[in-house]
Backbone bond lengths (Angstrom), bond angles and torsions (degrees), N, CA, C in turn:
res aa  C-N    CA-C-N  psi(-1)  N-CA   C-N-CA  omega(-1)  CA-C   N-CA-C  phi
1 X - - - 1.448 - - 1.533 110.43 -
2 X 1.332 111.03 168.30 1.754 115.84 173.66 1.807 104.93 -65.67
3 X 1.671 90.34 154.40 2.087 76.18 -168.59 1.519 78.93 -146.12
4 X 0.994 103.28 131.94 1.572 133.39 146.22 1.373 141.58 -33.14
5 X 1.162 166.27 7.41 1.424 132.58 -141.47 1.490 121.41 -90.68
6 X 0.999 109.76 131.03 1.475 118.92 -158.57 1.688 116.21 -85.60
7 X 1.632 97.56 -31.99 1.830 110.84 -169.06 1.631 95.74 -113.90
8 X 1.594 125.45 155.23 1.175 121.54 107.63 1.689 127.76 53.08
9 X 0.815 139.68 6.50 1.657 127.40 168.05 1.159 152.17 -50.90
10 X 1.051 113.10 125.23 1.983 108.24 -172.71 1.612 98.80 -101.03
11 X 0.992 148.00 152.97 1.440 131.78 -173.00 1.888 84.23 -139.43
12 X 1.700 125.40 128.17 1.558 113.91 175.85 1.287 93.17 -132.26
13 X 1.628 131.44 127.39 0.994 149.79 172.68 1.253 126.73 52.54
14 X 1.683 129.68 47.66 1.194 137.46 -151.83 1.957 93.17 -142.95
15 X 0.870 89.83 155.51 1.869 100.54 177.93 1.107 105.11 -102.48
16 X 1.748 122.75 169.59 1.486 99.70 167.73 1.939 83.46 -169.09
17 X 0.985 110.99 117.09 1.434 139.58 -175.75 1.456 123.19 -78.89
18 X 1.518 128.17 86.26 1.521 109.48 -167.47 1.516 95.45 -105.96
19 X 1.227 116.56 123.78 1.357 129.73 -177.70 1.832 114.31 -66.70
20 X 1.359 106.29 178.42 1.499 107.86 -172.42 1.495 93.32 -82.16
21 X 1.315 135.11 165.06 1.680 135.79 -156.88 1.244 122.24 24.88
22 X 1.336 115.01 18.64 1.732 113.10 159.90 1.545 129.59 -110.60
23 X 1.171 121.55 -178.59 1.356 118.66 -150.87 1.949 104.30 -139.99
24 X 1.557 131.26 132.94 0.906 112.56 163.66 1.870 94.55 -134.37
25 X 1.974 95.15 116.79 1.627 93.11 174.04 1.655 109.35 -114.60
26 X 1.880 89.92 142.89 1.393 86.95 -163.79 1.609 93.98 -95.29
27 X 1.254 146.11 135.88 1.532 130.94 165.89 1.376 105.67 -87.24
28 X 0.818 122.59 -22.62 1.558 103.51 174.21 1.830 116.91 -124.58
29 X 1.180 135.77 -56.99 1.685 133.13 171.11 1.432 99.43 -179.97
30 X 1.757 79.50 156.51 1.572 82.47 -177.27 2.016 93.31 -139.35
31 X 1.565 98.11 142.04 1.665 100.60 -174.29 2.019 103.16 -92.33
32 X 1.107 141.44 114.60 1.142 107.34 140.76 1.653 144.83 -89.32
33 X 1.650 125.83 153.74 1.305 116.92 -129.60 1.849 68.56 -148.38
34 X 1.159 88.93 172.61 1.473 117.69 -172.02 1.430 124.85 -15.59
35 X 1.239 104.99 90.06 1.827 111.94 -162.81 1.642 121.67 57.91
36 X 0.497 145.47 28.32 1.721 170.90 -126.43 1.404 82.82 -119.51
37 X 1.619 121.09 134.85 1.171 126.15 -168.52 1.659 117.77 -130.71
38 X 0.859 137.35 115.52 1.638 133.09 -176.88 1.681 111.94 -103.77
39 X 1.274 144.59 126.05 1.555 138.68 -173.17 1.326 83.57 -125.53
40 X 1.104 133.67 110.15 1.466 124.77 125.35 1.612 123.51 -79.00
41 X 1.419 104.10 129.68 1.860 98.62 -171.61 1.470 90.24 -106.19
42 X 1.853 114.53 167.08 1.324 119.24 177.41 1.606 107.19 -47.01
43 X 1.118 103.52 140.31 1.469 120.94 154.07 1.895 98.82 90.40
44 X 1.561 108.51 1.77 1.358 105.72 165.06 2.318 105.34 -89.44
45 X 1.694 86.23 171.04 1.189 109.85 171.63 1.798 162.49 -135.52
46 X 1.128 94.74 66.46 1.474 98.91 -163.27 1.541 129.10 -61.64
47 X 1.100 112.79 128.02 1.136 119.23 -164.38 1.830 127.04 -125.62
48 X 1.470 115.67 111.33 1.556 105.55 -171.10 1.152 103.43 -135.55
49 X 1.479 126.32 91.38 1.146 105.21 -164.93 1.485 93.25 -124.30
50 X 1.269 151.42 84.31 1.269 147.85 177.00 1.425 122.19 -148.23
51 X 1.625 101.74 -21.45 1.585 108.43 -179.02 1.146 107.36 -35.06
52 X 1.271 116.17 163.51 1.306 100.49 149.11 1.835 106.10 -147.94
53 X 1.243 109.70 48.41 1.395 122.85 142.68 1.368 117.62 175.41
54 X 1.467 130.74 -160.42 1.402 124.26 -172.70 1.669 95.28 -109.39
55 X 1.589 100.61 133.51 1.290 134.34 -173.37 1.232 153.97 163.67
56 X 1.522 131.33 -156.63 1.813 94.28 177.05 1.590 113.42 -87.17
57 X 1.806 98.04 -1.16 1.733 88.75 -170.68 2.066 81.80 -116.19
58 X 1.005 100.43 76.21 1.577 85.27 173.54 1.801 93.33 -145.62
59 X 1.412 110.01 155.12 1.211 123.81 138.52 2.149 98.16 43.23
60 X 1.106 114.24 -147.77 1.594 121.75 -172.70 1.495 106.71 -121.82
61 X 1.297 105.43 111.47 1.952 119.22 -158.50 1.922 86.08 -124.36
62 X 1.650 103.04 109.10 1.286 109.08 132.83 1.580 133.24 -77.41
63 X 1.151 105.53 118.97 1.697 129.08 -156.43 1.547 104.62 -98.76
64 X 1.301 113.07 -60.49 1.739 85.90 -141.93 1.566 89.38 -161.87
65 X 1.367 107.68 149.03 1.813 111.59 178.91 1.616 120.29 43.52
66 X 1.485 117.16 49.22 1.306 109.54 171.36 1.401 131.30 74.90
67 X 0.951 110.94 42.85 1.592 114.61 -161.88 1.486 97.97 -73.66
68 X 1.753 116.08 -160.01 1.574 111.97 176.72 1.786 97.13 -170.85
69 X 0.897 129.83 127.72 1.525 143.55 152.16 1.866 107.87 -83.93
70 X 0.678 134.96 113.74 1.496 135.89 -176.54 1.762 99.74 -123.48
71 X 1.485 101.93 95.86 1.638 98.88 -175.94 1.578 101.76 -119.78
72 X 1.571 102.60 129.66 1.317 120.49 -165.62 1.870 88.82 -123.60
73 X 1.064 106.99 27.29 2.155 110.40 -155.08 1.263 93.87 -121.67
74 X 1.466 75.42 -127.88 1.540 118.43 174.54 1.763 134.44 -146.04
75 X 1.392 115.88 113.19 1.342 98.16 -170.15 1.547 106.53 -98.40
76 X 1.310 134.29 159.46 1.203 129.92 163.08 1.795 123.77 -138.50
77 X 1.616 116.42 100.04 0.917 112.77 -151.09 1.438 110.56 -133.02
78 X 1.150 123.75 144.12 1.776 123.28 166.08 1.707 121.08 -66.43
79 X 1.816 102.81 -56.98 1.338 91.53 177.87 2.156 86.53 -133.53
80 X 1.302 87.28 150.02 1.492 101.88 155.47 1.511 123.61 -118.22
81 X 1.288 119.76 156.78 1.671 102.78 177.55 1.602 92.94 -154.96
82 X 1.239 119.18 135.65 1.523 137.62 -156.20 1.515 103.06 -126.93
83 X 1.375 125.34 69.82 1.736 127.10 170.19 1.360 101.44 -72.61
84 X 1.408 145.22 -63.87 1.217 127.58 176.50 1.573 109.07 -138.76
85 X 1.568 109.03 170.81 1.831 93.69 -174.72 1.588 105.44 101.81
86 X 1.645 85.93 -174.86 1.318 74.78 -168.20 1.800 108.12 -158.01
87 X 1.273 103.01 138.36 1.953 110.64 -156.41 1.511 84.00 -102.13
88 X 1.651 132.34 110.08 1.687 134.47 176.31 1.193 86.61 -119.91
89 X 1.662 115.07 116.21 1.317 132.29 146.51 1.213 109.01 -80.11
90 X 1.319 121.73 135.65 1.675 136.43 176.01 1.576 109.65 -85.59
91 X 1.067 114.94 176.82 0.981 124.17 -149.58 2.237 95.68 -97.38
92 X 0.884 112.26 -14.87 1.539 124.32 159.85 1.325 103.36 -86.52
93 X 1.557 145.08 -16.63 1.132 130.59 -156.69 1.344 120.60 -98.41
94 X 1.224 130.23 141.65 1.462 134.10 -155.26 2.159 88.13 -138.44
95 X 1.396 101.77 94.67 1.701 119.13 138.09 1.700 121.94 -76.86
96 X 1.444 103.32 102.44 1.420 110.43 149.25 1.519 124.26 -119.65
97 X 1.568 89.44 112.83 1.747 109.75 173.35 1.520 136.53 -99.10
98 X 1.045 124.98 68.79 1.718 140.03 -163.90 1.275 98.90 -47.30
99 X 1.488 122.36 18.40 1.147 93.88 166.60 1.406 97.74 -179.53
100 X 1.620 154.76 -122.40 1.280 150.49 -157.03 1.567 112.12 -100.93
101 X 1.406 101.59 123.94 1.321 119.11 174.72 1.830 99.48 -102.26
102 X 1.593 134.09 126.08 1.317 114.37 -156.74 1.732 100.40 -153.09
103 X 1.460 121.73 94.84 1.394 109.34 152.12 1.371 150.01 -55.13
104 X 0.921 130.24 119.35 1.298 133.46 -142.28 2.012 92.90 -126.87
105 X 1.869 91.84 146.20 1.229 110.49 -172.57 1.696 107.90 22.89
106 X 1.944 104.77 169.65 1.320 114.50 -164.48 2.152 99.29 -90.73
107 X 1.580 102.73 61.24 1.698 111.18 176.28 1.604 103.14 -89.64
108 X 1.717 129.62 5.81 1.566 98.68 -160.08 0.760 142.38 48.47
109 X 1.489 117.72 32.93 1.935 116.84 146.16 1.315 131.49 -41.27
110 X 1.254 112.77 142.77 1.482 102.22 167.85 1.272 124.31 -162.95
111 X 1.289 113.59 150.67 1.398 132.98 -142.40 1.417 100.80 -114.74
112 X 1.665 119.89 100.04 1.620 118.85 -175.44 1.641 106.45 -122.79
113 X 0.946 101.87 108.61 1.803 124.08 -171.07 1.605 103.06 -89.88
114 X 1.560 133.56 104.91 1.477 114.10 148.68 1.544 101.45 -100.53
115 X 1.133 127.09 3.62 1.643 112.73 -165.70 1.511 85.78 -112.24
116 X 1.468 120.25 -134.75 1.642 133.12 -139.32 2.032 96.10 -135.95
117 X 1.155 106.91 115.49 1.764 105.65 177.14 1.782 94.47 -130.78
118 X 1.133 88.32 144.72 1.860 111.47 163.10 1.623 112.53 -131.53
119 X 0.900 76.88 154.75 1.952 97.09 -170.38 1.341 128.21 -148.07
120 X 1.473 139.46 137.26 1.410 125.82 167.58 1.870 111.92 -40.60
121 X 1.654 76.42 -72.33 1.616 118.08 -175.06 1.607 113.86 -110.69
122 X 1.270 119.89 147.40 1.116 135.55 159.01 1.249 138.20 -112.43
123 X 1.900 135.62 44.80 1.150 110.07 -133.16 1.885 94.75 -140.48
124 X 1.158 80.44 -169.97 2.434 94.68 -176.44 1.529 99.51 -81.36
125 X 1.225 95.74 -151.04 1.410 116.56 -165.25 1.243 86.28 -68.75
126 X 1.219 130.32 -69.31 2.089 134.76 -173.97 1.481 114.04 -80.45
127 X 1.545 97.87 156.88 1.235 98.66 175.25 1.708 101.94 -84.42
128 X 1.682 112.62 -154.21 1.106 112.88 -174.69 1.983 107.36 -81.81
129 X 1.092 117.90 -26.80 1.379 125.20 169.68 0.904 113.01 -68.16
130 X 0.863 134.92 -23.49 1.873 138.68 -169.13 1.494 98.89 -98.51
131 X 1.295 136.77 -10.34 1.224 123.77 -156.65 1.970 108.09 -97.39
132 X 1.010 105.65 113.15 1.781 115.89 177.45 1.446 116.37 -82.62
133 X 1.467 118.16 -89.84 1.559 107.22 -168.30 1.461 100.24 -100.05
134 X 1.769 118.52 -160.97 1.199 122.26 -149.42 1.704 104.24 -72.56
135 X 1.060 157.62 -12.74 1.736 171.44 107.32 1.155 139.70 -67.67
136 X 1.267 100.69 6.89 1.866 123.58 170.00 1.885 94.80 -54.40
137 X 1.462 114.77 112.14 1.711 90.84 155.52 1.391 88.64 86.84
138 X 1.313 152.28 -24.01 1.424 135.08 -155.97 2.254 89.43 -123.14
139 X 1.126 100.60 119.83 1.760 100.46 162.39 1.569 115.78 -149.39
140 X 0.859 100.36 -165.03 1.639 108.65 -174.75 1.346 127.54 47.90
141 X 1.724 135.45 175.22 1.527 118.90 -176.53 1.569 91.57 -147.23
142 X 1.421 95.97 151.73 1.258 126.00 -160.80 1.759 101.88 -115.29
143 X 1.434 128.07 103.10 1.442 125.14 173.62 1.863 105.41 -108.03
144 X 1.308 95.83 107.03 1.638 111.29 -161.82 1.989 89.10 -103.68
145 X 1.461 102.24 132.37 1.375 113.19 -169.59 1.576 104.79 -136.74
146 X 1.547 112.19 -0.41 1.518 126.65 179.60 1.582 122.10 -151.19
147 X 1.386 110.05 -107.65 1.695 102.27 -171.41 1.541 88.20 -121.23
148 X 1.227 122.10 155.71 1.548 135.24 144.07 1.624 118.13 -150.66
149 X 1.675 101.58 127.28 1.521 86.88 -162.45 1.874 93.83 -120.71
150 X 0.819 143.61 159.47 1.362 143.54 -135.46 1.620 96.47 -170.79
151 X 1.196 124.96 121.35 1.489 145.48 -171.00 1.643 112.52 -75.61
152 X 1.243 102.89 -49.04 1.232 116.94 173.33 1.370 131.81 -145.77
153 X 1.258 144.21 -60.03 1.331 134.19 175.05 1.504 135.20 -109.39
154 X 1.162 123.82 103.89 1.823 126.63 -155.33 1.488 95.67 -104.98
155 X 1.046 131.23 120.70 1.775 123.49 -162.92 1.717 88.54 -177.25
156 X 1.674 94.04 95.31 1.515 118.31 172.45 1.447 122.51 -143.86
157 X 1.390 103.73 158.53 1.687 108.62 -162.32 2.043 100.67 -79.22
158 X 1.424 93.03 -55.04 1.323 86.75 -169.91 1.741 106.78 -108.79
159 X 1.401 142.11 147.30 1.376 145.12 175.81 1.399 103.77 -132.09
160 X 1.279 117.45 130.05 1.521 126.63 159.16 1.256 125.60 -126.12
161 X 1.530 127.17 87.83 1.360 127.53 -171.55 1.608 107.78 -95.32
162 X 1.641 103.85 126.45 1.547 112.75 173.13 1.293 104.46 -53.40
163 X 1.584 91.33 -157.16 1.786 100.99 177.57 1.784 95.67 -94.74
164 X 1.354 104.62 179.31 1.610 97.94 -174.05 1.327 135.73 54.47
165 X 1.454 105.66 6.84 1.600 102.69 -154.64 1.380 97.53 -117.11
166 X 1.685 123.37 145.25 1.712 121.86 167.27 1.452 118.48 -133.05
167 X 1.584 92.78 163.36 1.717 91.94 175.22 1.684 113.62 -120.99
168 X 0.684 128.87 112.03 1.994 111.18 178.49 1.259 113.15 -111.32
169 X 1.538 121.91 130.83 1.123 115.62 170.32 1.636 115.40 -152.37
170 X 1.008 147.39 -178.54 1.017 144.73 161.47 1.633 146.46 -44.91
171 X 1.302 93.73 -45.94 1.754 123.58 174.27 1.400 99.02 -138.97
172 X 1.234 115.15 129.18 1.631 108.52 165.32 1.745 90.66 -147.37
173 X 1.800 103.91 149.63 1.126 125.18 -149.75 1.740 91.73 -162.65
174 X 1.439 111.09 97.40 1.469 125.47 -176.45 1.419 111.62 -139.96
175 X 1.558 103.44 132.12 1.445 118.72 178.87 1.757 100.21 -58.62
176 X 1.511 85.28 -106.60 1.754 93.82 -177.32 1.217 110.87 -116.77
177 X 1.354 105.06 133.32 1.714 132.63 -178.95 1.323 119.13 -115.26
178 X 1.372 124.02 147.94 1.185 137.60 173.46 1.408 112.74 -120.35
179 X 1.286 119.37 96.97 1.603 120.90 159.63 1.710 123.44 -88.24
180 X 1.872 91.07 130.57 1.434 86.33 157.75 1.416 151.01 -98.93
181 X 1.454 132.44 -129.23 1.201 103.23 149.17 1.279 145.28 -83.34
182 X 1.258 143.95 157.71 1.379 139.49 -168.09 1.594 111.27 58.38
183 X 1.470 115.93 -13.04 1.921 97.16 170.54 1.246 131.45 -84.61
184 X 1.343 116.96 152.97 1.540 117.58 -159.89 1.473 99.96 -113.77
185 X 1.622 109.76 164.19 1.241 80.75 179.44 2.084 72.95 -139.64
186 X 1.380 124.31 132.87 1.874 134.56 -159.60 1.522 90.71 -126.98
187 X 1.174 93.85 135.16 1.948 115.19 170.56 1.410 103.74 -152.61
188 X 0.682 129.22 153.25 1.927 148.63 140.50 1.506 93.22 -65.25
189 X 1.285 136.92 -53.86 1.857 122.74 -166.42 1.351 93.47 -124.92
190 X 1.317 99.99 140.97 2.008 95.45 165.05 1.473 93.97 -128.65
191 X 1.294 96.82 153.53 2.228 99.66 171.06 2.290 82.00 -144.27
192 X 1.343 81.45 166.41 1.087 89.67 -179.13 1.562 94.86 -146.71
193 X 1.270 126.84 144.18 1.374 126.69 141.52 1.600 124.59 -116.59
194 X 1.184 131.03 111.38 1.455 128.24 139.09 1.333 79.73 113.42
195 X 1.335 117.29 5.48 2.087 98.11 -152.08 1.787 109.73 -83.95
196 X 1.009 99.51 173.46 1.401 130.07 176.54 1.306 126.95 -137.63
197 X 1.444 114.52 101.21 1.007 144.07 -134.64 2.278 72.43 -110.56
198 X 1.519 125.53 138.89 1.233 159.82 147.69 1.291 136.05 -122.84
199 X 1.762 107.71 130.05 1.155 106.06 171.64 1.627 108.68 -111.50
200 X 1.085 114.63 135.10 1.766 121.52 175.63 1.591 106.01 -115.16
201 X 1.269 119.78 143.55 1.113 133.49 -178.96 1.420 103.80 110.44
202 X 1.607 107.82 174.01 1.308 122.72 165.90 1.378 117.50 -67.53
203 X 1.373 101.76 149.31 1.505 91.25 -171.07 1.814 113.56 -94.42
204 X 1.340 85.64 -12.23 1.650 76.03 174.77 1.510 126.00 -79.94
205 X 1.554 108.85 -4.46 1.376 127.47 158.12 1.586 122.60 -30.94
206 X 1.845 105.17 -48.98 1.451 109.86 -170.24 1.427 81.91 144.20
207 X 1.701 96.98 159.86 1.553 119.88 -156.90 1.811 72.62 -105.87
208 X 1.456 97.81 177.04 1.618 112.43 160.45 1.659 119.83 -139.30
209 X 1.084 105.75 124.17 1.734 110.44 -177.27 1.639 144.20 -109.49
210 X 0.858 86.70 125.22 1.758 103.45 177.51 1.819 113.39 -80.46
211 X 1.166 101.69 125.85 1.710 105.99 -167.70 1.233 113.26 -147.30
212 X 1.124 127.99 89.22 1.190 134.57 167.25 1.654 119.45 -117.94
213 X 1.245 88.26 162.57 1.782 114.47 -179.32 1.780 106.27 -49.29
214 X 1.698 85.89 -56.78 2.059 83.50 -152.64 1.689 73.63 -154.37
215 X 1.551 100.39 150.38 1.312 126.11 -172.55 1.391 101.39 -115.30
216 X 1.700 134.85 106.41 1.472 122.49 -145.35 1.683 86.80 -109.28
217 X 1.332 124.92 -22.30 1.411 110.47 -167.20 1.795 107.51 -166.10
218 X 0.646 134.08 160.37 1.207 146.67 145.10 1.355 134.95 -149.65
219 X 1.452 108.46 130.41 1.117 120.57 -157.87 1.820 123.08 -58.91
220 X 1.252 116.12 131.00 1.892 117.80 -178.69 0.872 93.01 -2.04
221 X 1.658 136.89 -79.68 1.415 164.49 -83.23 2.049 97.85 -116.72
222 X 1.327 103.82 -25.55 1.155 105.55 168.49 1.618 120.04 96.05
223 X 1.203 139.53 -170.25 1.737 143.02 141.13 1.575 108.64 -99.92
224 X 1.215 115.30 156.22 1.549 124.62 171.08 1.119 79.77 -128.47
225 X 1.457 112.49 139.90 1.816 128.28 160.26 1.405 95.35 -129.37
226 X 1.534 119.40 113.44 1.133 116.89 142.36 1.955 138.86 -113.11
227 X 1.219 101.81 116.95 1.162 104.08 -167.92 1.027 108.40 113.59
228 X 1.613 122.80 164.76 1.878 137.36 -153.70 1.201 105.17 -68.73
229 X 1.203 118.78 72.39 1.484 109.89 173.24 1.648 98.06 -112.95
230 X 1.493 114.45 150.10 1.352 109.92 -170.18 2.107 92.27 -117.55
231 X 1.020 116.50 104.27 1.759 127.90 160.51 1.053 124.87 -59.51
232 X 1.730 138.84 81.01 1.505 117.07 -179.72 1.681 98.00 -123.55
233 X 1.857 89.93 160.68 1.526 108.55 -162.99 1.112 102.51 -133.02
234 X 0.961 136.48 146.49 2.022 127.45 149.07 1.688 102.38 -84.35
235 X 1.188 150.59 -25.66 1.104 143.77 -173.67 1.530 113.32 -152.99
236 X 1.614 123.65 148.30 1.386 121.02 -171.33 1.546 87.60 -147.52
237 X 1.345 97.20 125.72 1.591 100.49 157.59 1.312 115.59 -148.21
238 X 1.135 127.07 101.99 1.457 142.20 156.93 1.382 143.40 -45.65
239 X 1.974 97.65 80.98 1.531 121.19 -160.64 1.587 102.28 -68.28
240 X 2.003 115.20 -33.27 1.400 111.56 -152.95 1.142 129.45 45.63
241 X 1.293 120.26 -161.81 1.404 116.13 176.04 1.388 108.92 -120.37
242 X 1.532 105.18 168.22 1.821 127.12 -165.62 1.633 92.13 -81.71
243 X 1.435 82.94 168.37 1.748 89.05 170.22 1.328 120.14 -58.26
244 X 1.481 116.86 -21.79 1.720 102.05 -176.06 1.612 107.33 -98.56
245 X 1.804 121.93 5.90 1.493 114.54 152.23 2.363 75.60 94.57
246 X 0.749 78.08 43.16 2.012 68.24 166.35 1.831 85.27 -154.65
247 X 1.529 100.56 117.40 0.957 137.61 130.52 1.579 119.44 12.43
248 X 1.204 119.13 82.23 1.532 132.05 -179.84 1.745 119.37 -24.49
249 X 1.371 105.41 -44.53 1.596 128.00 -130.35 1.563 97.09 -103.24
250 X 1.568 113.56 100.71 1.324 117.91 173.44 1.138 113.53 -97.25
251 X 1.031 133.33 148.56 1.933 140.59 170.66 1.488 114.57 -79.12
């Protein structure tokens, strides 16, 4: 049946099965903790929409020992936060997050999308102001196998885009990425620090592209592009960083 939870939950080593036309709403957060298992199958629905910020009592927080969200549904959430484990949207699965998607500490979370996610934000421990040297503020990895479109801030340590696959967002701010063929990667601002930009595959497969508006900074440390990736800008201006290593570029 449709289920409720009204308070607070820690859920530790328990499964929990939301069927196709069913519903699980959380009103207030739910933690998962030591292998702790979530299935949403097509035509199920998860629902947390009450947080009301990023933390251990907020929104749907992978915590601790490997947990797993497996959404084949639908999720619907305010904030998510990914310390270790791992959030696999299927390729039926539709994440909408009005608001913070957030890796937390250096546990290896990770975020593997074949279906459709939206988001305010996408980002590490820091936002883009907060961010100092080349992984200050930047954690977790993102293996993108479809669409993710992001409103405003995409600022992650690790990115892996298949072939066919895109991200668009407003500001995006990525360590090291791997593009394949045919994926794009669209901003209005790009900054880069330290990164290393890869192409894998054949190249006669399809080039992969980076397209943005305006190029606001790049870091001392530079870009490495290796392989057919094609970079276009209408404007580049190179703020770098201040003497204390935080990030020029306010919104």
């Amino acid at each position: 049946e449709n289920c409720t939870i009204a308070d607070y939950r820690q859920l530790n080593g328990v499964d929990i099965i939301i069927p196709s036309g069913k519903s699980l709403i959380i009103n207030n957060s739910i933690k998962l903790l030591a292998n702790a298992r979530i299935y949403i199958m097509e035509g199920g629905t998860l629902t947390a929409i009450k947080g009301t910020g990023i933390g251990d009592k907020a929104g749907i927080r992978l915590d601790d020992r490997n947990p797993l969200i497996y959404n084949a549904g639908r999720i619907i959430s305010n904030y998510i936060t990914i310390k270790t484990g791992d959030l696999y949207n299927a390729s039926t699965g539709i994440i909408e997050n009005s608001n913070d998607i957030q890796f937390q500490q250096q546990e290896n979370g990770t975020l593997t999308n074949y279906g459709k996610l939206h988001s305010k934000n996408i980002y590490g421990n820091g936002r883009a102001e907060d961010i100092g040297t080349t992984d200050s503020g930047q954690q977790g990895t993102i293996n993108n196998l479809c669409f993710i479109d992001v409103e405003t801030e995409f600022n992650i340590f690790n990115l892996n885009l298949a072939s066919n696959s895109s991200i668009e967002c407003d500001y995006i701010i990525i360590n090291n990425t791997t593009l394949r063929a045919s994926s794009i990667l669209r901003s209005r601002v790009f900054g880069a620090q330290n990164a290393v930009w890869k192409f894998v595959g054949d190249a006669t497969t399809g080039r992969a592209l980076i397209s943005s508006e305006t190029v606001e900074y790049i870091h001392s440390g530079g870009v490495s592009i290796n392989g057919p990736i094609y970079f276009e800008t209408n404007s580049y201006s190179d703020k770098g960083l201040n003497q204390n290593g935080i990030n020029e570029y306010k919104k």
